[in-house]
N, C-alpha and C positions, 0 to 999 in steps of 0.2 A: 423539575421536569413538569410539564403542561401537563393538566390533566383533561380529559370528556372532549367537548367538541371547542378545543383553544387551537388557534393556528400557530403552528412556532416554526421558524427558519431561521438560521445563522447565515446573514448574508457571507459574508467573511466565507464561510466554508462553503458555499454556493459557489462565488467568485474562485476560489482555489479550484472547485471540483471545471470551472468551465474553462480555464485555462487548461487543465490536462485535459477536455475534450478536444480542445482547439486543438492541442498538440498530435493529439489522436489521427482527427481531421487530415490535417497538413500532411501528418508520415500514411494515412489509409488513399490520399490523394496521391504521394508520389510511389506508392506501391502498388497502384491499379496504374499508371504512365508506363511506369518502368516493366510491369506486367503485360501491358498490352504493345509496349515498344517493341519486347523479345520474340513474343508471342507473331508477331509482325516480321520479324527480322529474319525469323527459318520459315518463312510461306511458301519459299520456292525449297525446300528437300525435297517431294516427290520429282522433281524435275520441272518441263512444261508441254512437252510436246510427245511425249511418246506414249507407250499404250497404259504406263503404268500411272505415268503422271494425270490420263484421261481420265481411269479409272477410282485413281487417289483424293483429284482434286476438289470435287464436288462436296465431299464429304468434308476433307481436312477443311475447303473453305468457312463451309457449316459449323464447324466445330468449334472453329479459328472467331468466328464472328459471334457464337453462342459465348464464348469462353469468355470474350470482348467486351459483351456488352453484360454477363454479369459481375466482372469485375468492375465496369463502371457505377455500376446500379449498387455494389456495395457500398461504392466511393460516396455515392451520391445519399448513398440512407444514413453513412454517417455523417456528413456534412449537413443534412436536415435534421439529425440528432442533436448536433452543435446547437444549431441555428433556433431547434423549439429550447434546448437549455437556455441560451442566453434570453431569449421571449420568456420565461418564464422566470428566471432571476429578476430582468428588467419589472416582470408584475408584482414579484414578491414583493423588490424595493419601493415600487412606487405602492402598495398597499402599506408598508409598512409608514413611510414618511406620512399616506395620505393620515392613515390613523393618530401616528405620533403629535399631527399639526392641528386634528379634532381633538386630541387632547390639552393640546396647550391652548387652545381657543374657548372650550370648556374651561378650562381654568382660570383662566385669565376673565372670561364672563364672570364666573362666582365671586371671580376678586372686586370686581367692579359695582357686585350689588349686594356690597357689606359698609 
């Protein structure tokens, strides 16, 4: 185990973890669709035209679109949770190859001035 201030990552289990965000993603995507499809599908219960539906409608509209767009906005923060995990895999790996290849270049100089 690394100790003090060593950076350590397992890509391998980075890669696993971001695949089940993606999955995450995809099912929190079609569960704000299918939330806001239903959500959509009973807008006419109060009625339309009469004193109650006048009275009702303002509001349920309000609520209906409040409800709408947080379920979106959840869809949308885990999708940009996806999207900094894999930005942030993609940085681990390429820090890690960038070092692994100053290593073998370091090496390979030492080799060279013996």
């Amino acid at each position: 185990m690394p100790e003090g201030d060593v950076y350590f990552a397992i890509p391998g289990r980075l890669q696993a973890g971001v695949r089940q965000i993606d999955q995450i993603s995809s099912l929190v995507q079609d569960i704000a669709r299918d939330f806001v499809s239903e959500v959509n599908a009973v807008r006419d219960w109060p009625g339309r035209d009469d004193s109650f539906a006048r009275e009702v409608l303002p509001q349920e509209k309000d609520e209906r679109e409040t409800a709408t767009r947080t379920a979106e906005a959840i869809a949308e923060a885990v999708v940009e949770i996806a999207n900094g995990t894999h930005d942030n895999l993609r940085n681990i790996v390429n820090t890690q190859d960038g070092a692994l290849d100053a290593i073998g270049s370091a090496a390979r100089g030492r080799r060279g001035s013996h």
